[in-house]
C-alpha positions in Angstrom: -33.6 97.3 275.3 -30.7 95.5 277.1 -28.9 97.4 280.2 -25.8 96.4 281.5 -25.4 96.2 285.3 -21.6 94.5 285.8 -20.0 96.6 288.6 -17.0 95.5 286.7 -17.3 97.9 283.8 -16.7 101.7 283.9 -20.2 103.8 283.0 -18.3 104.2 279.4 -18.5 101.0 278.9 -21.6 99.8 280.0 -23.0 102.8 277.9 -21.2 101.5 274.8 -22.1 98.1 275.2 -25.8 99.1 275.6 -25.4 101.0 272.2 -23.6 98.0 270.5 -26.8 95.9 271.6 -29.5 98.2 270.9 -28.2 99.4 267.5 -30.0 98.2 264.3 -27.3 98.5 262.1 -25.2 96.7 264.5 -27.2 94.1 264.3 -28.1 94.0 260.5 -24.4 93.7 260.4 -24.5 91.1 262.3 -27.0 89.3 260.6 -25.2 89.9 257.0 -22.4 88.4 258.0 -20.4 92.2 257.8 -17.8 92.7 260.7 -18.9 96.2 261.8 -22.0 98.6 261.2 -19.9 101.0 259.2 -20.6 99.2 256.2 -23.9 100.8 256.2 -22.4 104.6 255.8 -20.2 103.3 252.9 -22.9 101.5 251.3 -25.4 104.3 251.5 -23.0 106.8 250.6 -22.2 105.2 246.8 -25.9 104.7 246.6 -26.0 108.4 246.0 -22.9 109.1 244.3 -21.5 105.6 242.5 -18.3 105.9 242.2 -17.6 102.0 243.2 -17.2 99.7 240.0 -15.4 96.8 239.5 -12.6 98.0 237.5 -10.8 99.8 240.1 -8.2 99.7 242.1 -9.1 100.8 246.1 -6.8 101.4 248.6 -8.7 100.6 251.9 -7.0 102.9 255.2 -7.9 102.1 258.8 -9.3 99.1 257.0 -10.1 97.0 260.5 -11.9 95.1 261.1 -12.3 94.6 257.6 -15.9 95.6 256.7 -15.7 97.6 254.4 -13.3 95.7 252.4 -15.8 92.8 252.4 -18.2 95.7 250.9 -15.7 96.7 248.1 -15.8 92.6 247.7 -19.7 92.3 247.0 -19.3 94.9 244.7 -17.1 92.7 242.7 -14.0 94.8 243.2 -10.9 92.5 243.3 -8.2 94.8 243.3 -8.2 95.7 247.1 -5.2 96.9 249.2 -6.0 97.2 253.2 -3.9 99.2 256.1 -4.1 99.3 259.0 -2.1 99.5 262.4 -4.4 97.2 263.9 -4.4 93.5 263.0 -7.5 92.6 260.4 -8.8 89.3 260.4 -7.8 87.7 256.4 -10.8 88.8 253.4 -10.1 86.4 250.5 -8.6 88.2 247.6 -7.6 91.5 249.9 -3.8 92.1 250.5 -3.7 93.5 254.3 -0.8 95.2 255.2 -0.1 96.1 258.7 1.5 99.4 259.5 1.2 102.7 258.9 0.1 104.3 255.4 3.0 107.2 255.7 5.7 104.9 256.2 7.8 104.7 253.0 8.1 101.2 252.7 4.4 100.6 252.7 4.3 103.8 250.2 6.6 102.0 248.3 4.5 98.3 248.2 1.4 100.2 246.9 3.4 101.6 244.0 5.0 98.6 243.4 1.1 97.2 243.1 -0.3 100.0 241.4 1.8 101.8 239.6 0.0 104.0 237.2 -2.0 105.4 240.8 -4.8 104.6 242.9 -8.2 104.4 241.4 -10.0 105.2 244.7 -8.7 105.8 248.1 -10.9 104.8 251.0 -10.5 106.2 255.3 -12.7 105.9 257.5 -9.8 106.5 260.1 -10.7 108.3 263.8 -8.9 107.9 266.7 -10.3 106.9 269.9 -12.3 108.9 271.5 -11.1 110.9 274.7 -14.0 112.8 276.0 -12.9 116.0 274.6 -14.6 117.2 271.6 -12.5 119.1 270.0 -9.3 116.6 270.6 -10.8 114.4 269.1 -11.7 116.5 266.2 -8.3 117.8 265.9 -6.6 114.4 266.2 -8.9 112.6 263.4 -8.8 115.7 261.5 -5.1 115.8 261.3 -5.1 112.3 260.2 -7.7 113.1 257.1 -5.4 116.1 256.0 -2.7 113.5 256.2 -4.9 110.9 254.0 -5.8 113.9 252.0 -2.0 114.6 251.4 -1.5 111.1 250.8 -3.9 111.1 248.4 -2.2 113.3 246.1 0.7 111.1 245.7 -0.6 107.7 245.3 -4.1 108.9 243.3 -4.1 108.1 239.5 -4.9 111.2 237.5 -9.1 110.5 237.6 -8.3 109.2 241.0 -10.9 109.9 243.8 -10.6 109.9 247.5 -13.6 109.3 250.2 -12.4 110.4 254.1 -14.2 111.0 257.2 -13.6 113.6 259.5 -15.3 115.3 262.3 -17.1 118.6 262.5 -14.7 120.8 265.1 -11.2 121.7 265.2 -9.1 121.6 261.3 -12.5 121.0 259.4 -12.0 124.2 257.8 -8.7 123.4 256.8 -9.7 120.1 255.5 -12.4 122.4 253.0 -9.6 124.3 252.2 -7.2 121.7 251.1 -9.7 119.7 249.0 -10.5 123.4 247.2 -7.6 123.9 246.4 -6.2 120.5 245.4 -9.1 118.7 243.6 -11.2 119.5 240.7 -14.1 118.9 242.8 -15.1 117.8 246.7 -18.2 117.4 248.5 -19.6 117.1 251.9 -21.3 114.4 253.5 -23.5 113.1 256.4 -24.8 109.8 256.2 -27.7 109.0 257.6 -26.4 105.7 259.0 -24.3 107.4 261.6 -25.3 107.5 264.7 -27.1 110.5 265.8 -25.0 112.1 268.9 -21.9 111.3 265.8 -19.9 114.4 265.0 -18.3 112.1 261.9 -18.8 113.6 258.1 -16.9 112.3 255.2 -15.6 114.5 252.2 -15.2 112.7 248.4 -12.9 114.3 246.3 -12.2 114.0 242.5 -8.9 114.3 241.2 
């Protein structure tokens, strides 16, 4: 196990580093050339319910750094549109666009792109974290209702959408808006998150 002893770093950071380093799927990333362990929870996740093929069309939010993009690639899916506010290093064959996915003009450049609807939407999107529990959970939670709303405008009709979102403040509200807006939703935890991880993701089906 690898401690960190820099008086430079807060305890935050020393703890997170620590993680990064003693982390198996950060380092199986590593070693498969992926950019961040969260490849793992997207990989296991259509394992169980396959809804990945190569004839879709994936829209990819809070794409960076690009991992799961370069996921959707190995799977042979070509037909990849990434977002994110962040900068993402370039994935051959991916269109990146930087901004925000509720601005219009980036609304209207995926319709432009796709315009009989998004096959499958794709967010792992959380803010960062402040300490507090439930802000956080409220924060990333508004931002999946927001993807989930999203979703219902750009999705073509046998569209589906994966998002994460934490347990805690506005889960219940994300439940109630996929009841009552999709044919069917369900709840997931991977496995590959990491254990003190309040994340869960919800797959809904047009």
């Amino acid at each position: 196990m690898i401690k960190f002893k820099k008086k430079n770093l807060s305890s935050s950071s020393k703890k997170w580093l620590q993680r990064q380093h003693n982390d198996h799927y950060v380092l199986e990333a590593k070693k498969l050339g992926y950019r961040s362990r969260a490849v793992f929870k997207l990989e296991e996740i259509n394992k169980k319910y396959k809804f990945l093929n190569k004839d879709l069309n994936v829209l990819d939010l809070g794409s960076a750094p690009g991992s799961w993009s370069q996921y959707l690639k190995k799977k042979n899916i070509n037909n990849i549109i990434a977002i994110d506010i962040l900068k993402m290093e370039p994935i051959l064959d991916v269109t990146f666009i930087q901004g925000d996915f509720l601005e219009n003009d980036i609304k209207e450049k995926i319709k432009q792109k796709y315009s009989k609807g998004v096959d499958l939407i794709l967010s792992d999107i959380a803010v960062n974290t402040t300490g507090s529990k439930n802000t956080d959970s409220f924060k990333t939670n508004s931002i999946c209702l927001d993807v989930l709303s999203f979703s219902k405008e750009m999705l073509s009709k046998k569209g589906k959408i994966l998002s994460k979102y934490f347990n805690g403040e506005l889960d219940k509200e994300i439940i109630s808006f996929a009841k009552k807006n999709y044919l069917k939703h369900k709840i997931i935890k991977p496995k590959t998150s990491r254990k003190d991880s309040k994340e869960m993701y919800i797959l809904c089906e047009n």
